[in-house]
N, C-alpha and C positions, 0 to 999 in steps of 0.2 A: 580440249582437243576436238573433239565433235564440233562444238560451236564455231571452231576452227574451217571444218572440215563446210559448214552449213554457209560461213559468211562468203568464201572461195570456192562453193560451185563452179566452177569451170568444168568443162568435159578435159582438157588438155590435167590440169591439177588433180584431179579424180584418179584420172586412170594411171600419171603420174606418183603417187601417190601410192593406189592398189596397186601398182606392179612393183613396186619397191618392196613394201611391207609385205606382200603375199607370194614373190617368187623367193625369200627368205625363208619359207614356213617351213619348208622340209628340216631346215637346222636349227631353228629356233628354240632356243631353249625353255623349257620350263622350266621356270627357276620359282623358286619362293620369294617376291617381289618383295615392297615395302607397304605396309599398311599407312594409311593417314589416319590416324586417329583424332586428329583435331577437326577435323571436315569431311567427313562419309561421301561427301555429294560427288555426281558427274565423274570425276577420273580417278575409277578404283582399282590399280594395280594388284589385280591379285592370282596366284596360282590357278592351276585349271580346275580342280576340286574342293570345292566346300572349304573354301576360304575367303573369310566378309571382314568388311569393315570391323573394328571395336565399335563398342557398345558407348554411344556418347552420354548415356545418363536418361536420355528420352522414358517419359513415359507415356505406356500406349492404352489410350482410351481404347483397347478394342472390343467388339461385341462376344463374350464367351467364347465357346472350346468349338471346334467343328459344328455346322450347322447341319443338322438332321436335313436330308430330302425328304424327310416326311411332316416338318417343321411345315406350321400351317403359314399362307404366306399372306395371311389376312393381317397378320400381326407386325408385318415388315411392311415397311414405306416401297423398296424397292424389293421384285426381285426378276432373277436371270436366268439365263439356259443352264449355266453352272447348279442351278438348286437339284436339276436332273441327274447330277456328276455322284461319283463315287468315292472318288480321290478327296482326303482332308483338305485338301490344301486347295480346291474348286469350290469347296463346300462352304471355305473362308470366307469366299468373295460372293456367293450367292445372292447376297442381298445389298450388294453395292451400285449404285447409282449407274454405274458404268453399264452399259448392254453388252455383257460378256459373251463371248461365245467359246465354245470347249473348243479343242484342235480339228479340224472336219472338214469336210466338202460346203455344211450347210453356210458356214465362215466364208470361206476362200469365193465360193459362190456368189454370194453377197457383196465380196469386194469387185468381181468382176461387175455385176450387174449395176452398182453404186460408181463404180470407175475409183475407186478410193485407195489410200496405202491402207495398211494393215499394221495393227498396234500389237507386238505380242510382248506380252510379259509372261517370264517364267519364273518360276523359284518352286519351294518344297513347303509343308506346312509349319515347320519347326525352324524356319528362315525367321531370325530376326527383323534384319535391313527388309524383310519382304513385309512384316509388320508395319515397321516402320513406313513403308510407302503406301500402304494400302489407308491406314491412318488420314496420313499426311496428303494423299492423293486423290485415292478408289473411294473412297469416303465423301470427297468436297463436288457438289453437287459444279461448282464452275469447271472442274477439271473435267467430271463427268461431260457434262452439254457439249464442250470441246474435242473430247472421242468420240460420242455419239454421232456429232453432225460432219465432222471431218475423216473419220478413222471407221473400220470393223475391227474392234477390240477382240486379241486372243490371249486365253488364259491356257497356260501349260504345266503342269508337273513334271518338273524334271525326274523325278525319281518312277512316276509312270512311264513320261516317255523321254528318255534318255537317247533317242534318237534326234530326236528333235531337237533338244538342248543342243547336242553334239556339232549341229551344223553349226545354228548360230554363234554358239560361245565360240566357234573355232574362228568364225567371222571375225568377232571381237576381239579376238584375244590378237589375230594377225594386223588388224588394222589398227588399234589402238593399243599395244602392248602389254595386254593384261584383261582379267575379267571377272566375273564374279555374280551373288544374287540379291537381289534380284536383277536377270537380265530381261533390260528394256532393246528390243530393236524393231526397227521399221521394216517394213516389207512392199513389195508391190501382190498386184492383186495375184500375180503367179508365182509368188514365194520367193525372189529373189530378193536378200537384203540389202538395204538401201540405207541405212546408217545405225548405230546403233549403243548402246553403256550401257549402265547397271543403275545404282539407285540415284533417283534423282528429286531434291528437295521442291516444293509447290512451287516457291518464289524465288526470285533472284535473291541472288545474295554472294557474298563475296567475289563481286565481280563477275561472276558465273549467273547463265542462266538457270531459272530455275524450271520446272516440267510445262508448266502454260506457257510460257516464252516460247520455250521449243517446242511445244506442241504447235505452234501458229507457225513458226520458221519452217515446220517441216511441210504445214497443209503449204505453204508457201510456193516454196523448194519443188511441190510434186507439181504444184499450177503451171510454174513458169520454168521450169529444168529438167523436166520428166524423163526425157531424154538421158539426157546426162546422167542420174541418178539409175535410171533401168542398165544403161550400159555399164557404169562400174559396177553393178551387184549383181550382173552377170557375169562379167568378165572375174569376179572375188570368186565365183563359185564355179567357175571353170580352173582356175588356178590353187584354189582348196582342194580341190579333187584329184588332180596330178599331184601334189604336195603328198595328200593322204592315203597315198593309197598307191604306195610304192611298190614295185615287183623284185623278185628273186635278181640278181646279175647271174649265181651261179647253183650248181644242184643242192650245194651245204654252204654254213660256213667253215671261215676260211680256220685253218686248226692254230692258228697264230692268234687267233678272236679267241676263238673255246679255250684254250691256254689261260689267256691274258686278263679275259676280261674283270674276272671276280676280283684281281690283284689291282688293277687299275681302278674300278671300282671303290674300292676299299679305301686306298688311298688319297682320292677326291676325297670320302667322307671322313678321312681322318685329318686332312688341311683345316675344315670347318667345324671341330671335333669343340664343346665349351668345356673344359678340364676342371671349370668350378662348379658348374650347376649338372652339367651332365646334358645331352642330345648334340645335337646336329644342327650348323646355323644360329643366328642370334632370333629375338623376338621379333615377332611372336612366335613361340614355338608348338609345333606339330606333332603328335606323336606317331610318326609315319612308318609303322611295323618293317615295311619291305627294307626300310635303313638296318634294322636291327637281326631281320631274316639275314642279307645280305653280309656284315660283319663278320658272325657268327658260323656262317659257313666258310666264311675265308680264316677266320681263326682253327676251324678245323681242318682244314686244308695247311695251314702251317704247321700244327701239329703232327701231320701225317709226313711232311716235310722235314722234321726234325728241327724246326725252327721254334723253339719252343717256347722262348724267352719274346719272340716277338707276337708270338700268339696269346702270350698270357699278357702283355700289353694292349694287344684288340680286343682280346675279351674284358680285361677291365674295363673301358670304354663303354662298354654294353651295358655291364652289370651296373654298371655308377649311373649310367642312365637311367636305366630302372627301378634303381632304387629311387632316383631323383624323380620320377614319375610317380611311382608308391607315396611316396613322403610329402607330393605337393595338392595342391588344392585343386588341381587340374582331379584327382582323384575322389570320387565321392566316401568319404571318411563314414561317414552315419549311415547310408543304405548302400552303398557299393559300387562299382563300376566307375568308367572315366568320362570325364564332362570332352568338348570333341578336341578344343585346344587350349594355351597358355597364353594370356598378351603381354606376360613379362617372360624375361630368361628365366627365371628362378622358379618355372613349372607351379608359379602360387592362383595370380588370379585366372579362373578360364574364362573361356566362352561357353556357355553352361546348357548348351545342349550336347544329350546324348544321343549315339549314332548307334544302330548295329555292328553296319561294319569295323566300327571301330570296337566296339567289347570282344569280338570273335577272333578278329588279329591280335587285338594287346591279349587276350586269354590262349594264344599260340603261344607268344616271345616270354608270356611268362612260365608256361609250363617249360618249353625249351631252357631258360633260366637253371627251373630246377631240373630237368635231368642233368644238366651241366656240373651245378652245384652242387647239388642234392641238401642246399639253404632252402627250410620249409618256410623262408621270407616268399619268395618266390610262387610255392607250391598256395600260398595264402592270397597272395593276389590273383592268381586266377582263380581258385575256388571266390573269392571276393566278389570278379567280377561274375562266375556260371552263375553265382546264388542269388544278385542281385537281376538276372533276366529270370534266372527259372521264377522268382517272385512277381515281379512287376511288369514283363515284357511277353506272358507265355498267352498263347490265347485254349481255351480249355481245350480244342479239336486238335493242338498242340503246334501249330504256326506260332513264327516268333516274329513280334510286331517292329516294328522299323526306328522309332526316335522318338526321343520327349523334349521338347520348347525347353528354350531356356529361360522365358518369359511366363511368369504367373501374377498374380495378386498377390500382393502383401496379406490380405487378411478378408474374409467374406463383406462384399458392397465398397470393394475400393474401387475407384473410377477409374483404376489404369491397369495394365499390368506393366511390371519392374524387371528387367534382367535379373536372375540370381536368385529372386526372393524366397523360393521355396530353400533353397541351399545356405543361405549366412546367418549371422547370429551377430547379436547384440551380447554383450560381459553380462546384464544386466539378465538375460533370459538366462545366460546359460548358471549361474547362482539362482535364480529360480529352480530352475529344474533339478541341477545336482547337487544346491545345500552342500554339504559335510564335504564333497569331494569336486568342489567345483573348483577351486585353489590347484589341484592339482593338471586338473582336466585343462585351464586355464594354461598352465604354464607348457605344455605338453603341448599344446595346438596354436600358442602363437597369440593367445587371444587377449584381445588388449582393452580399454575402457573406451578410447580413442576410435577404432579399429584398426587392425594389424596388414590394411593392405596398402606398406609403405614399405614392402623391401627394394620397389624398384618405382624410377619415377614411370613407368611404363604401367605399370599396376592398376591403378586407377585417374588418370590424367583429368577423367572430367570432376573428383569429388564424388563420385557417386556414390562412393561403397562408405563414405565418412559414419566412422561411430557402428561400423557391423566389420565381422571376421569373416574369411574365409578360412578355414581350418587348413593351418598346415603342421608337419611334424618337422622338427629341427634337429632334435635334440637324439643322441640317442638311448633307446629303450633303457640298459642295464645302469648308463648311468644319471638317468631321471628317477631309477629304480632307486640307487644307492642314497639320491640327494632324498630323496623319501622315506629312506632307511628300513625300506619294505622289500621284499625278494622281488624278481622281475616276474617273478608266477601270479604274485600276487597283483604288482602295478599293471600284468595285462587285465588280469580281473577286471579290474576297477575301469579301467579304459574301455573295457568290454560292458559292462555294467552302462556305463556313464554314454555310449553310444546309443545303447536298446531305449536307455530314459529319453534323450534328446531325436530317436526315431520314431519313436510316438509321439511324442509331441508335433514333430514335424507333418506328421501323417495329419493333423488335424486345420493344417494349413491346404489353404487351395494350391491344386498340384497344375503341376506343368499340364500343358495338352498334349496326348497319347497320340504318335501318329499311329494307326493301329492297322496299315496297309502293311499285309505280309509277301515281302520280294523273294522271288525265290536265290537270286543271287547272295544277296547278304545273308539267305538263310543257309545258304551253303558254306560260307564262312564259317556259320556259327554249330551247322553239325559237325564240323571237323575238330572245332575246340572241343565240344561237349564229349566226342568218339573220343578224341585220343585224353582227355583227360580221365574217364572213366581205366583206364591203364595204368597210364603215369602217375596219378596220384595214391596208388595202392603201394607206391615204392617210399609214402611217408613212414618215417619211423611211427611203430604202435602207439608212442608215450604222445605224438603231437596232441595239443590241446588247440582247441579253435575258440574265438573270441567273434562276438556280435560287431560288423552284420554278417559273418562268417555261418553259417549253416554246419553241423558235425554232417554231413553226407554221405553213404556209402559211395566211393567213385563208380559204383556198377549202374548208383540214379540215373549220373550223367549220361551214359549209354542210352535209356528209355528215353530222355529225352529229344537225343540226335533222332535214335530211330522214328520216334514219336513226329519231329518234326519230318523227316523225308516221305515218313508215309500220307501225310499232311498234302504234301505237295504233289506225290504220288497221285492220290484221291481226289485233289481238286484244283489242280493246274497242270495233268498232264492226260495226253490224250491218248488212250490204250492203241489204237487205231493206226493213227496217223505217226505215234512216237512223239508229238511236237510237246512241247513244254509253251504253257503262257507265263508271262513279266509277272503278276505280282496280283493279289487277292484281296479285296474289303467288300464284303456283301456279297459277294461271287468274283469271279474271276475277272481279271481287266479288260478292256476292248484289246490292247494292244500284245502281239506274241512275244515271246522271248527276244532275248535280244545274246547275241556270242556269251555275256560275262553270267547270265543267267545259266546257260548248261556248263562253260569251264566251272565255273566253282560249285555247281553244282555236282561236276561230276567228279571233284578233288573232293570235296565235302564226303561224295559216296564210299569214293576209294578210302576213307581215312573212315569211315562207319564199318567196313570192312576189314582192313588192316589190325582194327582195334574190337574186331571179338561182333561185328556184325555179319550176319546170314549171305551166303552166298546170294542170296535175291537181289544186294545191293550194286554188287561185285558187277552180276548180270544187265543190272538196268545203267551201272555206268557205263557198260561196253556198249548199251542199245542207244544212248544220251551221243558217244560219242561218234558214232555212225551217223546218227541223224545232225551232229552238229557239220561232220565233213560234208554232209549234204548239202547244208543250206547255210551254208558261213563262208567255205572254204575257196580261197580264190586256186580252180587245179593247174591254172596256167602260169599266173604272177606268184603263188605262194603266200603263206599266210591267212586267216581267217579277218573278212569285214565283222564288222561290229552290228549288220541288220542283214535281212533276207536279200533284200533289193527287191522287193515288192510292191511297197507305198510308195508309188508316185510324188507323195507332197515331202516325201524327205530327200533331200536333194544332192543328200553327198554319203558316199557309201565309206568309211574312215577303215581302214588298218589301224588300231589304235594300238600303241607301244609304255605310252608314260603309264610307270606304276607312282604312283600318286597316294592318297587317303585311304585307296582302292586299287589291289594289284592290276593292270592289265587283263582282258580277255587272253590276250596271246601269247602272255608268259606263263598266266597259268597253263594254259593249251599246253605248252609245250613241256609243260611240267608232266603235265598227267599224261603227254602220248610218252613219253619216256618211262614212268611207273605202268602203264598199262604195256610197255612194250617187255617190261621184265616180269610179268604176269603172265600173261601168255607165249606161244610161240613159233614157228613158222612165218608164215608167209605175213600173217596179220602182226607179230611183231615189227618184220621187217618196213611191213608198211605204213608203220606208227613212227618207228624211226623217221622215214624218208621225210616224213611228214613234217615231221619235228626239225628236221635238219634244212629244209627249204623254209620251214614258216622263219628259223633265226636268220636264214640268210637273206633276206628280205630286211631285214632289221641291221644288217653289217654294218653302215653306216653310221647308224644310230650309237649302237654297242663300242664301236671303236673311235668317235669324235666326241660323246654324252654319255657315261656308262650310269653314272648318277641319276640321269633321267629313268633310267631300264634297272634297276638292280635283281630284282626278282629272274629277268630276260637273263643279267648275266650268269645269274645262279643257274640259270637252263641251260646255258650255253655251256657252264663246265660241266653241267648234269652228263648233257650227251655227250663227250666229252672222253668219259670215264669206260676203261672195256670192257670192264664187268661189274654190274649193279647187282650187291650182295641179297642171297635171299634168304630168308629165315624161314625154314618150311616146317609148321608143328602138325605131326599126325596126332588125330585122338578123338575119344569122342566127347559130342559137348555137354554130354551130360557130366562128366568127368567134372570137375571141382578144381582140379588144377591145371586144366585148361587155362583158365585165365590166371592163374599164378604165372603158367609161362606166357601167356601176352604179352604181362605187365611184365617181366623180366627182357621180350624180345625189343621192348620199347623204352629198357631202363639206359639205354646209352643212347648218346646224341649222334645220329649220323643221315643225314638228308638225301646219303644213296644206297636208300636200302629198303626192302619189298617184305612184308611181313604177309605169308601167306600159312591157311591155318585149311585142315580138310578133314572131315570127319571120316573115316572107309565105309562106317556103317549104314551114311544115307545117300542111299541111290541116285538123289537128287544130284547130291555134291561129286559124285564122280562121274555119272554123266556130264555133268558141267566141268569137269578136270579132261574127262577122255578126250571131248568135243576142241577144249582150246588148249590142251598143256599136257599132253600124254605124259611126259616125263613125272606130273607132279603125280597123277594119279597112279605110274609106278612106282613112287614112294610111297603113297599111301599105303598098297596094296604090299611091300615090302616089310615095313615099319611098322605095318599094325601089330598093335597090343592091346588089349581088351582092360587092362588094369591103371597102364601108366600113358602119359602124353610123351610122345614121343618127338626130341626138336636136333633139326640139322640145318648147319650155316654152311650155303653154297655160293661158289665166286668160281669165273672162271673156269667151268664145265665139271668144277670139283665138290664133294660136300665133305664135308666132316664127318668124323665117326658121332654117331646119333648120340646125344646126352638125353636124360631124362629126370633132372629137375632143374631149377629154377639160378639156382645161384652158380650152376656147371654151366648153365646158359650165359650167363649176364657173364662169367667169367672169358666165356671164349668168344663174343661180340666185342669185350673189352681189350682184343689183344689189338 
């Protein structure tokens, strides 16, 4: 299509063309395209988030793990501005041929003073297809000379600056109908894009151009068309901007939307429902939390309805899902946690890196799981996934590091790395390792002589995985147990046993590359798992036994660690001063500021550190997070919050972003937390969290009531506000009290997503000055309810509270009527 787009230069077919595809953008769906798996190159339809190409088998000669800026650069043939960078994934390209240049004035300058386009390529350091082309491309001194002398080459981190990504892929994604990483797009020297795709192979080949081809079509294109090309990638980015960055029509939404939406919702994703394998959609599959948040609240919302028969049909749905997520290969079986996605339906083989945000959400929908349930299947997967970050993802200052490659070496001095290697096994290793009980271990995971990854022809299309397993579970536990003619106590043993044997071994394999830049967005995901699982998890029966890589844990660890992480970010990514929050931390703090989804989930992160037995100082710095975000986010005229300040001149489009995707929205969390921050407090600053929250949805009406599947999280918001009174659980006591957190863990042992768990001690001055200041009422009860001996707890709705109960299970009793 591009080449399409390169041989048809015309000014008339250009703008032709952009005005078609880009005055569509406001409605355009994001949908989960089709992957090629036979051909990665030039036209990769893909989702807006961290969705690539499969893995064709390539292997990549690349130079080791991130390159030190301190790496002497006597011992490199090449090196670049990038060796000066901070970012892993700059770090990559340091010593590539290519005269790269970080995102900057010193760049853009350059291109002005040279008259030249601009080369920007983006992607993260845990991108596969980004491997792949730096290999294939950044590496080949011919491709290099051809950037050099025609191009000012820019090297981006989208996970730095996600601002910048944001313009272009929106380019991409309107012009060519889909997009993905690595994004390759052109530029002029004042940033307006001028053509642009994702990964693309050195040489021609199937008919398609390959990168030197189109590198010379495009110096071409800018000699003899300039014109032409300046005017469409102006006029793209005029019409991006009207699309993105819609205004309110009215002061709320419409109460026919806040009704409706969850049930419509629900319903799209139950048309696309796999009743065999379990998720949403066919291959490749995604494990996209906000489908599963989304369900689940509408299953309790039928229950509330008295429709009960149909809610215990959407809740199965869920649960099967997750169990099929549990059970497949998509799940790390030996050290823990989820690899990021599936390239078969059957949740078997993945794409084998891991994300933060992705362990933080699925360690939500599992804990949710088990309050549902109160199935310690459930309660085992997310301790699965907390135990496999508190291990391998924590950094000792207590920041939680961002993704591990899905690419390593097979074995120390091999000349490439392999998709997968660190993670599959050979029959032959695994009878090595486990002797006596590898027979069973064998049968139990699927694991074959052959190799086992042939349940779908989607599974491994190129050969690659031939003669190595992915581990998956098929079979179930009690009756693997019986055919063993051993109790099921015992058969976890042994599976426990036979995992710790085959983790150390693995340990002695060369390990993925650590991206080890700590966000504070993703880390805000992952203190809200960690808070509220230190709660939830105390609600396991005594007798549970845990199995390797399961950690025995007190859930109270989990708590140090959340706090452990916000005080992290506290200390060195926030500014006492100013209030502002910086993006993300490796070696000190990043050049670029936060960005809208850094403070929401940060400040839902806080609330739930809070809710779950942390210090009022949390409570406080979310309501100071969210002032400064109304500050410098919030559109007061149009409604809704942009995605950047609107400061940096070189980013050129300021986005309202709505799609909950890999990664909730800024603006549905937004409106999530002004609704929990508005039944925390009360007066005038409730009411103005409200308003808040009722214009940022109405701005999105459109969206919610044509795409509700795009927005699921937004719909959950929209019923949130919705509802006329958000129940509160208020426990007076003090904290040195011991059954303080008995009632926590009780106020949080039922599932209900509108409800305010708020805790105050009377005896420190702090905490009620902080009550008197925002929520007189609460600190009336304090001073009422005090008891010096027992905690004292009252559920209030509706201007009313319950007569005070004072233990745990009179609690969980009357949340449960």
């Amino acid at each position: 299509m591009l080449m399409k787009s390169l041989q048809l230069l015309s000014s008339s077919s250009i703008l032709r063309f952009a005005s078609r595809s880009i005055a569509s953008l406001s409605s355009l769906p994001r949908r989960r395209n089709r992957v090629r798996t036979h051909n990665p190159s030039f036209y990769c339809p893909f989702p807006p988030v961290l969705y690539r190409p499969i893995s064709s088998g390539k292997v990549l000669a690349m130079a080791d793990e991130t390159t030190s800026s301190s790496t002497s650069s006597t011992s490199q043939k090449h090196t670049n501005r990038l060796a000066a960078e901070h970012s892993p994934y700059l770090l990559q390209h340091a010593h590539n041929p290519v005269d790269w240049y970080p995102w900057g004035e010193e760049a853009f300058e350059e291109a002005r003073k040279r008259d030249v386009p601009i080369f920007l390529s983006i992607g993260y350091s845990t991108c596969h297809w980004c491997h792949v082309m730096e290999v294939e491309s950044f590496e080949d001194e011919e491709v290099a000379k051809l950037l050099n002398y025609s191009f000012v080459s820019i090297k981006v981190d989208r996970e730095e600056r996600p601002d910048v990504d944001k313009v272009y892929m929106s380019f991409v994604q309107a012009l060519y109908g889909g997009g993905g990483w690595p994004l390759s797009v052109f530029l002029s020297p004042d940033l307006k894009p001028l053509m642009g795709g994702t990964y693309f192979p050195p040489n021609d080949n199937y008919g398609r151009p390959g990168f030197k081809t189109l590198l010379k079509k495009v110096k071409d294109a800018w000699d003899t068309k300039r014109d032409t090309l300046v005017k469409s990638g102006t006029y793209a980015i005029e019409e991006l901007s009207k699309a993105l960055s819609a205004n309110a029509g009215a002061e709320k939404l419409s109460d026919e939307i806040s009704r409706t939406a969850v049930s419509i919702c629900a319903k799209q994703f139950s048309r696309s429902y796999d009743s065999e394998f379990g998720g949403f959609g066919s291959a490749p599959k995604f494990p996209r939390p906000v489908e599963i948040q989304l369900m689940l609240y509408h299953s309790k919302k039928l229950k509330e309805s008295g429709k009960t028969s149909e809610a215990d049909e959407n809740q199965s749905m869920i649960l099967f899902s997750l169990q099929g997520m549990a059970n497949g290969g998509m799940h790390d079986h030996i050290g823990g946690g989820f690899h990021r996605y599936s390239v078969d339906e059957c949740w078997h083989v993945p794409h084998f890196e891991k994300m933060l945000y992705d362990q933080g959400q699925l360690a939500n929908i599992y804990l949710d799981g088990f309050i549902i349930t109160k199935d310690v299947m459930y309660s085992y997967v997310a301790r699965d996934i907390l135990d496999y970050l508190r291990r391998d993802m924590i950094a000792p200052e207590g920041g939680i590091f961002s993704a591990e490659d899905a690419d390593s070496f097979e074995f120390e001095g091999a000349k490439g790395k392999k998709e997968g290697a660190f993670y599959i096994w050979t029959s032959d290793e695994i009878d090595e390792v486990l002797g006596e009980n590898a027979d069973l271990f064998k049968e139990h995971y699927y694991v074959k002589k052959s190799g086992n990854c042939d349940l779908s022809s989607r599974s491994d299309p190129h050969n690659e995985f031939a003669g190595r397993n992915v581990l998956i579970e098929r079979n179930e536990l009690s009756a693997m147990a019986s055919k063993f003619s051993i109790s099921t106590e015992k058969y976890q043993e042994i599976l426990g046993e036979c995992r710790r044997k085959l983790f150390d071994v693995r340990l002695k394999r060369p390990k993925p590359h650590l991206d080890d830049k700590i966000i504070v967005s993703w880390n805000g995901l992952v203190i809200s798992s960690f808070a509220r699982a230190s709660k939830i998890l105390k609600a396991e029966p005594e007798s549970t036994k845990y199995y390797f890589p399961v950690v025995n844990s007190q859930p109270e660890d989990y708590l140090e660690v959340a706090e452990k992480a916000a005080l992290f970010i506290r200390e060195n990514l926030y500014d006492e001063q100013s209030c502002r929050l910086q993006h993300s931390y490796r070696q000190g703090p990043s050049k670029a500021p936060a960005f809208l989804d850094d403070y929401a989930f940060l400040i839902s992160g806080l609330l739930d550190l809070y809710e779950n037995g942390g210090g009022v100082t949390w409570l406080k710095w979310a309501i100071e997070l969210q002032e400064t975000q109304d500050e410098l986010y919030l559109d007061r005229e149009g409604g809704a919050y942009f995605n950047t300040q609107g400061q940096d001149p070189s980013v050129l489009l300021r986005v309202k972003e709505d799609h909950d995707g890999a990664e909730p929205s800024g603006n549905s969390v937004s409106a999530i937390n002004l609704v929990r921050l508005a039944s925390i407090v009360a007066g005038d600053k409730a009411e103005s969290y409200l308003n808040t929250a009722q214009r940022l949805l109405a701005v999105f009406e459109l969206r919610l009531r044509e795409l509700a599947v795009a927005v699921p999280l937004m719909c959950c918001a929209a019923d949130m506000i919705s509802v006329p009174s958000r129940k509160q659980v208020v426990l007076v006591g003090s904290k040195s009290c011991a059954e303080l957190n008995t009632m926590l863990s009780a106020a949080h042992s039922v599932y209900d997503p509108n409800k305010t768990v708020i805790h105050i001690d009377p005896s420190s001055s702090d905490e009620m000055e902080f009550w008197e200041e925002h929520n007189s009422n609460v600190a009336e009860m304090a001073k009422k309810n005090r008891n010096s001996e027992k905690v004292v707890a009252l559920v209030c709705q509706n201007f009313t509270c319950s007569p005070p109960v004072f233990d745990s299970s009179a609690l969980t009793r009357l949340l449960s009527k």
